[in-house]
Structure formats: structure tokens, C-alpha cells
N, C-alpha and C positions, 0 to 999 in steps of 0.2 A: 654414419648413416648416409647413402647415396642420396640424391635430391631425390630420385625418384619415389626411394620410401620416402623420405621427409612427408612431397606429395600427399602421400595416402597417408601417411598419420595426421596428417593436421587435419582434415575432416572428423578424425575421431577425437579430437581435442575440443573441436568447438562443438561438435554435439555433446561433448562431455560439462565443457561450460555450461552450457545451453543448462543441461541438466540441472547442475551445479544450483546455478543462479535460478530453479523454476521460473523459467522465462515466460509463460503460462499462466501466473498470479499477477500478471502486471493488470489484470484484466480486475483487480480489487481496485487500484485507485486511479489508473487511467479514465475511466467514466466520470472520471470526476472531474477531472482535470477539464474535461472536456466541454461539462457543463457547466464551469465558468468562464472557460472563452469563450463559448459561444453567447450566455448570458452579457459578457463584456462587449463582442463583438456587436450585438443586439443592441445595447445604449448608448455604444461607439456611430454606428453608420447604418446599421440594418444587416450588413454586407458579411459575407460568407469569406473571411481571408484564410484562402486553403495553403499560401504558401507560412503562415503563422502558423498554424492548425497542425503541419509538418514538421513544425520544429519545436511544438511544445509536446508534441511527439516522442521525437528525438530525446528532447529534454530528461520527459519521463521516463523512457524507458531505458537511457543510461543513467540516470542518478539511481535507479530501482535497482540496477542492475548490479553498479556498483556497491551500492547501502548490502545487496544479496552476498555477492564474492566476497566482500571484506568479514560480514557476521559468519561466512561458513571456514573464514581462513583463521581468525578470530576465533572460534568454536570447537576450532577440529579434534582438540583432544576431552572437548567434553563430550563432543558427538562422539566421538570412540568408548566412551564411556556409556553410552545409552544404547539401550537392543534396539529402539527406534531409530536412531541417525545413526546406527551403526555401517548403516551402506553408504553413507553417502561418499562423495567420489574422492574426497580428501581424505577419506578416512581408507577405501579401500586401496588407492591407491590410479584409480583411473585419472584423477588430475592432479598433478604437483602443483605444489603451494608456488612457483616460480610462474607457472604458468596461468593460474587462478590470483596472482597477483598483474601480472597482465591485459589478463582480461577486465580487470577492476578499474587501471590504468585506462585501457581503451577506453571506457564508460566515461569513465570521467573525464577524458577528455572530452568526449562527443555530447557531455553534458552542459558543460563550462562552453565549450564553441557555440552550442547550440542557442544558451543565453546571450554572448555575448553577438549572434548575429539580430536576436530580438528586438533589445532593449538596452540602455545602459545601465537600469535600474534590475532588470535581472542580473546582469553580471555582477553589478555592485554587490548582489544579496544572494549570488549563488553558493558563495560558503558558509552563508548564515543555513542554508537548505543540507551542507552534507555535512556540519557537525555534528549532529542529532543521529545522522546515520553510523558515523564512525564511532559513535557512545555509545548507540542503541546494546550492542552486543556486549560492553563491559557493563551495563546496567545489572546484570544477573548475578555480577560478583559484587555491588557494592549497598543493592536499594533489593529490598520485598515487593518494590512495586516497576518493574522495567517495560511496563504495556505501556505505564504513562512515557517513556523516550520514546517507544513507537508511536504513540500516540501522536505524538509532537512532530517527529518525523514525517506521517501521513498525512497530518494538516498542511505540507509544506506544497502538497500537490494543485489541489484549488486552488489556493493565495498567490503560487507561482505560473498558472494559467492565466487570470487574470491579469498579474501584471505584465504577461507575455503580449495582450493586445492592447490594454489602455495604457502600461508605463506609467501608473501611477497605484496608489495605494488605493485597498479595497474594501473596507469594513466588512460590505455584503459577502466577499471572500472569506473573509477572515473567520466569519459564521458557517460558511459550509467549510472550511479549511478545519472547523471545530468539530462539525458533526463528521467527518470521513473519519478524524484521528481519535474521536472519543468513538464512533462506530469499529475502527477496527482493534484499538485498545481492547475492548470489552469481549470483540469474538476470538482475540487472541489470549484474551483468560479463560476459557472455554477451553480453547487448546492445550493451553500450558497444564489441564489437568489429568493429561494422559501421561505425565512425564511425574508426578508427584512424586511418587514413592523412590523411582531412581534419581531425581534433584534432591529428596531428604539426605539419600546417602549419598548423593556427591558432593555433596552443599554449593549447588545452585539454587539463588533464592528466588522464589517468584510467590504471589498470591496464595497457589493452592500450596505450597508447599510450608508457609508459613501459619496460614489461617485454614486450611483445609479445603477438598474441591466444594460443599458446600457455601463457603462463604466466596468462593470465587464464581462459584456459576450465578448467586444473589451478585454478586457487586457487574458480571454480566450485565445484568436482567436492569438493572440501573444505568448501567451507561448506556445502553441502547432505549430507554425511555427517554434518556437527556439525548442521545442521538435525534431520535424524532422529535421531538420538540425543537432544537436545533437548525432541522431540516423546515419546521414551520415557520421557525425564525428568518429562515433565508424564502422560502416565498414569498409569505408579507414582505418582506423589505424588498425585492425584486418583483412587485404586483404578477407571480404566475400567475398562470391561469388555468382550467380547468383538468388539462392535460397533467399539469404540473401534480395536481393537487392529488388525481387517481393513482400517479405513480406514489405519492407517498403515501395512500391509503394501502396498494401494493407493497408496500417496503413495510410498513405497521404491522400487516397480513403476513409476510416473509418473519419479522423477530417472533411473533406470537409464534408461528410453526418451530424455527428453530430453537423457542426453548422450551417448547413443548416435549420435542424428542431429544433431548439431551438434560439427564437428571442428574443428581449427585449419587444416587445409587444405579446408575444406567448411562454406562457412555459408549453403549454399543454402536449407535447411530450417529458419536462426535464426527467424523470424519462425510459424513452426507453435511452435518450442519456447518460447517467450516466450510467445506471447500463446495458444494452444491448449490445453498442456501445464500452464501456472500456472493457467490459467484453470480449469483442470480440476482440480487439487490443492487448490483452497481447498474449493470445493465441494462436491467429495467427500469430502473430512476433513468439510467440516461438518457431511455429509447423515449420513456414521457416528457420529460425536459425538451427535448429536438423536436417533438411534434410541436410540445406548445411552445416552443418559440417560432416555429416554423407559419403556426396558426397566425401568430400576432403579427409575423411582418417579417422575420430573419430572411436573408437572402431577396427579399424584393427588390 
């Protein structure tokens, strides 16, 4: 291949990553992340540190990125297996697994640099953060329950904000690091029961596929009650304030809708509650987090 093609294929490689890795979901745990540096930043100084703010960024959205590439390089002959992943780009052929390994590599470099310009305490605990990620995707061949390694995984966001601006340990963290990965645990059971009937016969294990989408959409409906409560846990211990408290009143409002419209005999409207519904929870939690801390004093 002449450089000039080279050129023009490699734009269509990284929009194919891009794809690849749904770079567009980062938008579930980034808000999170965000409102514990600034929470941190808040008990730290008052002070708004934008050059941290960029690299816990960076952070998350190449460990995301990475944790993505690896579960789809990792997956690809079960996705070949399911009429749902069946397109996706490893499978039809739009990304080589050489290449999708690559871009995994990048990630995680950019993730690993990005701690280690932080803190010393981020780098020290940056491969305690991509263990969970490179399990997450063998969890489906070994446990009936593999929401809980993403669980785990997703907690690593807020705990690793936090330590991005105080460089030390964060209990307060560690509480909303609890309610993100038990919040997205629970609406990734929800998901996983559009796939039931083709994991029975491929034997992929997950929730619905073991105990049925009924018992997976109740053990949903449970962990997003322990999510809000969770979430109450970390105001009290961080005294939010008023701001803080409507956005979780909004996020209360947001689970009631999405398990309203998503039943065990009706999953016509999974795909609004998953991707509309979360997508809308993070944000909104963040947008009231930044007012009220903006109220109390952040950036003065």
C-alpha cells in the first residue's frame, strides 16, 4: 500500500475503533468521576484545578477505553455468535484484532502516563484499576453473576478521581465508587436480558440466563435501591446541600421511570432504559453536584 492510501485508511480505522470501543458511553461513568474531584478539590482548597480535572480525563477515558477494546477482542467469537453483536467491527471484519489490540495498547498507555503525572499514589494503584477490566469479559465463562466484576471495575472511577486531587485515601470515595458500580451492575442486568435465550445456547452465563429475565430485572430493581441509598450515604458524609439532594431526588425519579418501562414480559423499550435513562442519571447528578458545590464556595 502506497503512504498515500495508508493516508486515507487510517481515518477509517480510528472511526472504526472509535466505534469499536463506543466512545460515547464514557458519558455513564465520567460524571462521576468528576464529582469526586471536584468534591475532593472542594475540601482540598476551594480551588478549581483544571490542569488535574484534564488528566483525570485523560485517565478515564483511556482505561474505558481500553477495559472496551480488550472485552470486544476478548468476545469476538461469541459476538459472532449472537444476531445482536453480530455487526460489530471485529466480527465483520472492519477492525483487525491487530489493530484493536493497538488501540488498547494506546489507552493504556495514556492511562498509566496520565496517573503517573497525578500522583504517586495513582500509579502505585493504577493496575489494581485495570485488573477488574481485563476479568470483566472472562467473568461470563466462569461466574452466573459477571455484572458484579463490572460492578467492581466501575467503582474504580470516583475512588480514582479522588485520589487524582488529594493523593490520599477516600472512604467518602469509596461510597460513591460503590453506588456508580452497584448502579451500573444492576442496569447492566437489565441488558443482559435481551441476550438470554442466545447465552442459554451458547453457554454464556449471566443472571438472566441462569435464574430467568424475571429474577434479573427484581435483582435490577435492588441494586438501584442500594444505589440510592448509597448515594444518600455519600451526601451526608460530604454535608451536600440542597442542590445535591434535588439531583438525587431526580436520579430516585429517573430508576422509578426506567423500571417502569422495562418488564419481564416487555422489553420493547430496554434499549430507551439503558442507554436514554443512564445516560441521563449521570449527568444530571453531576450538573446538581457542580451547582451545589459551586453554591458553597468551589472556585472562590
Amino acid at each position: 500500500m502506497s503512504s498515500a492510501s495508508a493516508a486515507i485508511a487510517q481515518p477509517g480505522r480510528t472511526r472504526a475503533f472509535l466505534r469499536l470501543v463506543v466512545i460515547e458511553h464514557s458519558v455513564f461513568a465520567l460524571p462521576f468521576a468528576y464529582i469526586a474531584a471536584l468534591t475532593a478539590m472542594y475540601e482540598w482548597d476551594r480551588a478549581v484545578h483544571w490542569g488535574r480535572l484534564f488528566l483525570v480525563t485523560l485517565a478515564m477515558v483511556g482505561l474505558r477505553t481500553f477495559a472496551m477494546a480488550v472485552n470486544r477482542i476478548i468476545d469476538r467469537e461469541i459476538d459472532a455468535r449472537n444476531p445482536r453483536t453480530a455487526h460489530r467491527e471485529l466480527v465483520t471484519g472492519a477492525m483487525t484484532v491487530r489493530h484493536a489490540w493497538t488501540g488498547a495498547l494506546i489507552a493504556l498507555v495514556v492511562f498509566l502516563a496520565s496517573a503517573a503525572l497525578l500522583n504517586p499514589l495513582c500509579l502505585a494503584l493504577a493496575p489494581v484499576a485495570v485488573i477488574p477490566m481485563v476479568v470483566y469479559p472472562y467473568g461470563k465463562r466462569f461466574t452466573n453473576f459477571p455484572q458484579a466484576i463490572l460492578g467492581l471495575a466501575q467503582a474504580m472511577g470516583p475512588i480514582g478521581g479522588w485520589l487524582a486531587i488529594s493523593g490520599t485515601w477516600s472512604w467518602d470515595a469509596v461510597v460513591l465508587g460503590l453506588a456508580v458500580g452497584v448502579w451500573i451492575g444492576g442496569f447492566d442486568l437489565i441488558y443482559a436480558c435481551q441476550d438470554v435465550e442466545t447465552d442459554r445456547e451458547t453457554g454464556v452465563l449471566s443472571v438472566p440466563a441462569r435464574f430467568g429475565v424475571p429474577a434479573a430485572i427484581r435483582g435490577a430493581r435492588v441494586c438501584h435501591a442500594v444505589t440510592t441509598g448509597l448515594f444518600v450515604w455519600y451526601a451526608l458524609a460530604t454535608g451536600a446541600g440542597a442542590f445535591f439532594w434535588a439531583g438525587l431526588a431526580i436520579v430516585a425519579g429517573a430508576f422509578v421511570y426506567e423500571h417502569s418501562i422495562v418488564r419481564p414480559n416487555d422489553l420493547s423499550r430496554l434499549n430507551r432504559a439503558f442507554f436514554t435513562v443512564n445516560g441521563f442519571i449521570g449527568i444530571a447528578l453531576f450538573v446538581c453536584a457542580l451547582l451545589d458545590l459551586l453554591v458553597r464556595g468551589l472556585g472562590r
